[in-house]
Wavefront OBJ file of the C-alpha trace (Angstrom):
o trace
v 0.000 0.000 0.000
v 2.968 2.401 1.217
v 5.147 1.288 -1.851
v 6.864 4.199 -3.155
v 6.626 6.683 -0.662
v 9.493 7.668 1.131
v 9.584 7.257 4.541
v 10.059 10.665 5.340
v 7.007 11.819 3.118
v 5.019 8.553 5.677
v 6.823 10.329 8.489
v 5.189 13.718 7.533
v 1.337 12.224 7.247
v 1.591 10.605 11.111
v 2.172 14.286 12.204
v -0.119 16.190 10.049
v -2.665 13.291 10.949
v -1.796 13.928 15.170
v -1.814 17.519 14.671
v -5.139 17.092 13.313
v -6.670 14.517 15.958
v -4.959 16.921 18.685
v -7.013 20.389 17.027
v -9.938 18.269 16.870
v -9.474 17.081 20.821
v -8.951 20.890 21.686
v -11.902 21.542 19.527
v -14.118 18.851 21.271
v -12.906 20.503 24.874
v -13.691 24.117 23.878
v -17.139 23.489 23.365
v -17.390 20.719 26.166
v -16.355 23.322 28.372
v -18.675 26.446 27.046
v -16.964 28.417 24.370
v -19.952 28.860 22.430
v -21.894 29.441 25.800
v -23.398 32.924 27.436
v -23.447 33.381 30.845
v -26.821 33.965 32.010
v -28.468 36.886 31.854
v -27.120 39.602 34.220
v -29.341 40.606 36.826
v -29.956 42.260 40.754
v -31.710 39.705 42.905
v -30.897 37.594 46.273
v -27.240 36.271 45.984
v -26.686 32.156 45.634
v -25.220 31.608 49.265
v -26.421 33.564 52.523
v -24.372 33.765 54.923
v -21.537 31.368 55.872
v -18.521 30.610 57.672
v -15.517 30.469 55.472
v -12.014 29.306 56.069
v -9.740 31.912 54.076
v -6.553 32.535 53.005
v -5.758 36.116 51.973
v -3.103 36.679 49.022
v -1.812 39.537 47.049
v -0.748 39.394 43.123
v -1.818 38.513 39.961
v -5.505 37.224 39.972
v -4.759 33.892 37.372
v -2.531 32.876 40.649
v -5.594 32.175 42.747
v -5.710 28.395 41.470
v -2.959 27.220 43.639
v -5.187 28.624 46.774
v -8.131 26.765 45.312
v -6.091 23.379 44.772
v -4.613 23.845 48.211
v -8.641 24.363 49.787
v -9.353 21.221 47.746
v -6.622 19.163 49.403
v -7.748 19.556 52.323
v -11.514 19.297 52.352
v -12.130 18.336 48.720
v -16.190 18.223 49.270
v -16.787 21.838 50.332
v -17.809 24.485 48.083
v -15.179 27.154 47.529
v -15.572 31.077 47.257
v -13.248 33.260 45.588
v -13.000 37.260 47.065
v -11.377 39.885 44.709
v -10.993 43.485 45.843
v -9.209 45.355 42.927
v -9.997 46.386 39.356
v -7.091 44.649 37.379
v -7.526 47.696 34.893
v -6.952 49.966 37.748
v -4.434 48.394 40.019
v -0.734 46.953 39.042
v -0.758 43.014 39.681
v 1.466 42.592 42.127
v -1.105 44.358 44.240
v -4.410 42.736 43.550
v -5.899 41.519 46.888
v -7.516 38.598 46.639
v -9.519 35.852 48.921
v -9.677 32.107 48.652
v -11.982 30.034 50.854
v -13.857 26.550 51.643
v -17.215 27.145 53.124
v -17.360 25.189 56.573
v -21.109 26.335 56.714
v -24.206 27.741 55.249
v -27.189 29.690 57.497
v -27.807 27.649 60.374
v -25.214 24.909 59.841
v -23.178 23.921 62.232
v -19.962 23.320 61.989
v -17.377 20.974 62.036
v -14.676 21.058 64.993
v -12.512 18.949 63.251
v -12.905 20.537 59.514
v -12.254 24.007 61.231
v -8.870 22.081 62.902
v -7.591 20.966 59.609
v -7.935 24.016 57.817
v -6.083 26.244 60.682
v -3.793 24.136 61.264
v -2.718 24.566 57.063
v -2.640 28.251 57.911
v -5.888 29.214 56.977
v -8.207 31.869 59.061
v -11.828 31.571 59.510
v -14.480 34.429 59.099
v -18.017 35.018 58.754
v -19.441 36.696 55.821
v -22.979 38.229 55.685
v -26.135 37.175 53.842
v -27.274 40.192 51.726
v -30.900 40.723 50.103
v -29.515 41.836 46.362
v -26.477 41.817 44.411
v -25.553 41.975 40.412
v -25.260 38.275 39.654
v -24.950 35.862 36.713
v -23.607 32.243 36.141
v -21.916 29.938 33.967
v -21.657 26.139 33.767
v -18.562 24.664 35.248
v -18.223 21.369 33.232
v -14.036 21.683 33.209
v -11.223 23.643 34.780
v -11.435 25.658 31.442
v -14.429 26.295 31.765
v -13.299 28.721 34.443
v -10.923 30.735 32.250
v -13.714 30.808 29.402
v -16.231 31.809 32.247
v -14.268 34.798 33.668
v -13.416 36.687 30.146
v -17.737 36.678 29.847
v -18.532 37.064 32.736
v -16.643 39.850 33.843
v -17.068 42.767 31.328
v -21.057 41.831 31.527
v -21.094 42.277 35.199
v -18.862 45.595 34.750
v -20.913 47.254 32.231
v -24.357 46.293 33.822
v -23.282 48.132 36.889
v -21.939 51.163 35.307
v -25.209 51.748 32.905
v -27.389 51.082 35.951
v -24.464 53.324 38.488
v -25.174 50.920 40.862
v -22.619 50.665 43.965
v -21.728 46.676 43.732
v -18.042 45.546 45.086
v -16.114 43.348 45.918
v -16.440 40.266 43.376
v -17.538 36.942 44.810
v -17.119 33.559 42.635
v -18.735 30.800 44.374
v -17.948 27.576 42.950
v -20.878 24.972 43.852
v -20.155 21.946 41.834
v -22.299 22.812 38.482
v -21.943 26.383 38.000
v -19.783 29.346 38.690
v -21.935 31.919 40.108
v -20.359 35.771 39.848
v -21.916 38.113 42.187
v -21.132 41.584 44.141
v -23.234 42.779 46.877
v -25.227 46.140 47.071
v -25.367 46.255 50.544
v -22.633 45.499 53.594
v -19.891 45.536 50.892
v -17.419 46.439 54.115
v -18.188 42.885 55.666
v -16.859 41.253 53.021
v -13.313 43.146 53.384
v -10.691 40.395 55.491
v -8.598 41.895 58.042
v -5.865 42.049 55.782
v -6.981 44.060 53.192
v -6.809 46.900 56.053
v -3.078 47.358 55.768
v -1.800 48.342 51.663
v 1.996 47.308 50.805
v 4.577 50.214 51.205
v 1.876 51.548 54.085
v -0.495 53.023 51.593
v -4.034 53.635 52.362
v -6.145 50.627 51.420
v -8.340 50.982 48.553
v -11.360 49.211 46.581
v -9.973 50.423 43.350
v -13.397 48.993 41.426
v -14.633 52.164 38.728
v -16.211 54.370 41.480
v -16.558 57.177 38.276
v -19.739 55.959 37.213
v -21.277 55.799 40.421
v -20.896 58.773 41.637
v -24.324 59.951 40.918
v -25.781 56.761 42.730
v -27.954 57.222 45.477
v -25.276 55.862 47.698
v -22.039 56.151 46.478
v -18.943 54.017 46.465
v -16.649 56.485 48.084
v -19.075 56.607 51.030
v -18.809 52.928 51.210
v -15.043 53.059 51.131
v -14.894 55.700 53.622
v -16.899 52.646 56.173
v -14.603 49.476 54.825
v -11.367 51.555 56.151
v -12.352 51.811 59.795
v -14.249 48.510 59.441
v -14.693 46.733 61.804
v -15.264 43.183 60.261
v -16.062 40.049 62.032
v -13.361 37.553 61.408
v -12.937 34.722 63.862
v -10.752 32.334 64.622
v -10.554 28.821 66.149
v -10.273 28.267 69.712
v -8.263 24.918 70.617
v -10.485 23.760 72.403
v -13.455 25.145 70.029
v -16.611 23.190 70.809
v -19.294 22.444 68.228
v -21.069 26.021 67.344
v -24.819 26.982 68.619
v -25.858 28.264 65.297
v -29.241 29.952 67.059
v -27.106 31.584 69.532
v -24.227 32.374 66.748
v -27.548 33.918 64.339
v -27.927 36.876 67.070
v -24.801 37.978 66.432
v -25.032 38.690 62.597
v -25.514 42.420 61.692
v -28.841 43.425 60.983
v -30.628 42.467 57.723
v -31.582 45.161 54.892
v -35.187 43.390 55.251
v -34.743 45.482 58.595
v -32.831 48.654 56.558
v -35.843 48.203 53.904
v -38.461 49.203 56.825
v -37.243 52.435 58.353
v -34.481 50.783 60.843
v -31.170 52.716 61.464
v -28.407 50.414 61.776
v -25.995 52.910 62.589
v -27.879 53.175 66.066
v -27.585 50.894 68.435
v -30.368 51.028 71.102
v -29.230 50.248 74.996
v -31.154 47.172 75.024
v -29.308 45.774 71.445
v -26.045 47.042 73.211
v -26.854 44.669 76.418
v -27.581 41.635 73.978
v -24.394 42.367 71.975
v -22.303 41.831 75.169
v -23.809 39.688 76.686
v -23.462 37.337 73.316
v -19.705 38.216 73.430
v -19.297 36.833 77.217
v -21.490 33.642 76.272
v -19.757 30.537 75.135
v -18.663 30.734 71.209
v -16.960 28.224 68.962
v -14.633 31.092 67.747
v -13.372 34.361 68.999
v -13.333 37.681 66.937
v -9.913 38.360 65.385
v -8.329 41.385 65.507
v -6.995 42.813 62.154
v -3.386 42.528 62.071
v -0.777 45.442 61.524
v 2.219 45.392 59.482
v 3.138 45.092 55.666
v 1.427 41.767 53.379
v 4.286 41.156 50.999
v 3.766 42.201 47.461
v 4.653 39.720 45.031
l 1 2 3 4 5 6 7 8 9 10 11 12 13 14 15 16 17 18 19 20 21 22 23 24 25 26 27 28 29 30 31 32 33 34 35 36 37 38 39 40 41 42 43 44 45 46 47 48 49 50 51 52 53 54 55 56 57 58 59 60 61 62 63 64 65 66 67 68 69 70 71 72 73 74 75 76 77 78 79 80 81 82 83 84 85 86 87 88 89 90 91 92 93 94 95 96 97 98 99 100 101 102 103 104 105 106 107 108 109 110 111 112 113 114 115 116 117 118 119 120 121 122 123 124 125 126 127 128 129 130 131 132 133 134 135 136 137 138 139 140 141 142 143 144 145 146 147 148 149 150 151 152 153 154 155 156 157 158 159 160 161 162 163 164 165 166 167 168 169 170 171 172 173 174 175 176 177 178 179 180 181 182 183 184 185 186 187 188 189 190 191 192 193 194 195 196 197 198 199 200 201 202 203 204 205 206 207 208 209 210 211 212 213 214 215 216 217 218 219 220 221 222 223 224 225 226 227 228 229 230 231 232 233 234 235 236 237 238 239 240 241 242 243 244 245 246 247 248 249 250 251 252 253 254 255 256 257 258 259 260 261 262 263 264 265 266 267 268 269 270 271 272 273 274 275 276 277 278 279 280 281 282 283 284 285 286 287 288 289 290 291 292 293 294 295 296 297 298 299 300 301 302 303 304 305 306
């Protein structure tokens, strides 16, 4: 069949013939993974996850480096859902500065959690905090079929998010991805954006000011405007916590009392910049009753840029 060809000229149709079955592969992955798919339609409703107890580790640098966090979060408890946190416009800021958040969610609402999860996670160096449920943020999704799905999902999902906020001058920050098995979900909050910050995005490298360098141009006509919220998310405070060693199992009713109040309550008339005597009295008495973690306080000094 081969008589009279060369074996160089064979030679040359086995590589044009794996070049080909190697395009096709990448081909067949693309669209496995969602190249030819839209995100879902941007919109402002109630976020995918309430509130939750994460267990976090904070980074700063380039944003395509927040895999190895993920992979690391997935070591250790490869069930859990993960969340990603990013507080900088890449446009905006230079990458060895991006500040960035990588969690596992220990629990969701009322869940309680696990001693021993919590354990293995700070004992890997990761911190544990809760973050708030809010009532509406800018969301969309994509399907996460592959791990390229992600990269395809973050170059849509991304500029869609951005310009729905800016036509709209709508006050949404930081960026949440929350990873739950089937779908990426994108989301920023509208409300209690400060709760969201981690300790360590209080101190900048070189002792700069911290900032939430997200386009606050086009919202400065909003109602409530992003430089007001930034002005709140440097003083915080947040409420981080962190594992006691002998941490028993949490009371989530008791832990529920403790969350800030909801914008169901803002919604009807309720200032919750005032604090009335009585709320004061709960507060402290909550913070003298037995907890399964204790608040952290944000620590000083310099996070090194990479």
């Amino acid at each position: 069949m081969f008589d009279g060809i060369s074996t160089a000229v064979l030679l040359l149709y086995v590589i044009l013939l794996l070049l080909a079955l190697i395009v096709l592969t990448l081909l067949v992955l693309l669209v496995q993974s969602g190249i030819f798919t839209s995100v879902d339609e941007v919109k402002t409703g109630k976020p995918p996850v309430g509130q939750m107890i994460l267990a976090y580790k904070f980074n700063r640098g380039p944003y395509n480096q927040a895999g190895q966090l993920f992979t690391e979060a997935a070591i250790i408890e490869p069930g859990n859902k993960k969340v990603g946190i990013y507080y900088d416009d890449p446009n905006k800021v230079e990458s060895s500065r991006l500040r960035y958040v990588v969690g596992s969610i220990l629990s969701v609402g009322s869940d309680q959690v696990n001693t021993d999860m919590v354990k293995k996670f700070t004992d890997n160096g990761f911190k544990i905090i809760h973050l708030p449920e809010v009532t509406y943020g800018v969301y969309t999704r994509f399907p996460h079929i592959t791990t390229l799905s992600i990269l395809i999902a973050v170059h849509k999902a991304y500029p869609k998010l951005q310009a729905y906020i800016e036509e709209r001058k709508l006050c949404a920050y930081p960026f949440l991805e929350y990873y739950d098995g089937g779908h990426i979900h994108f989301w920023a909050p509208l409300s209690r954006q400060e709760e969201f910050f981690v300790p360590e995005c209080e101190t900048a490298a070189g002792g700069d000011q911290p900032t939430t360098e997200w386009d606050s141009t086009a919202h400065s006509n909003s109602s409530q405007s992003c430089d007001d919220d930034l002005q709140v998310s440097h003083d915080l405070p947040h409420s981080p916590v962190e594992e006691k060693s002998e941490m028993p199992v949490s009371e989530s009713a008791d832990e529920s009392t403790n969350w800030p109040i909801s914008d169901a309550d803002n919604q009807n008339g309720n200032n919750t910049n005032v604090e009335t005597d009585e709320a004061k009295e709960d507060d402290q008495g909550s913070d003298d009753s037995s907890s399964s973690f204790e608040l952290l306080k944000p620590e000083l000094g310099t996070p090194t840029a990479e």
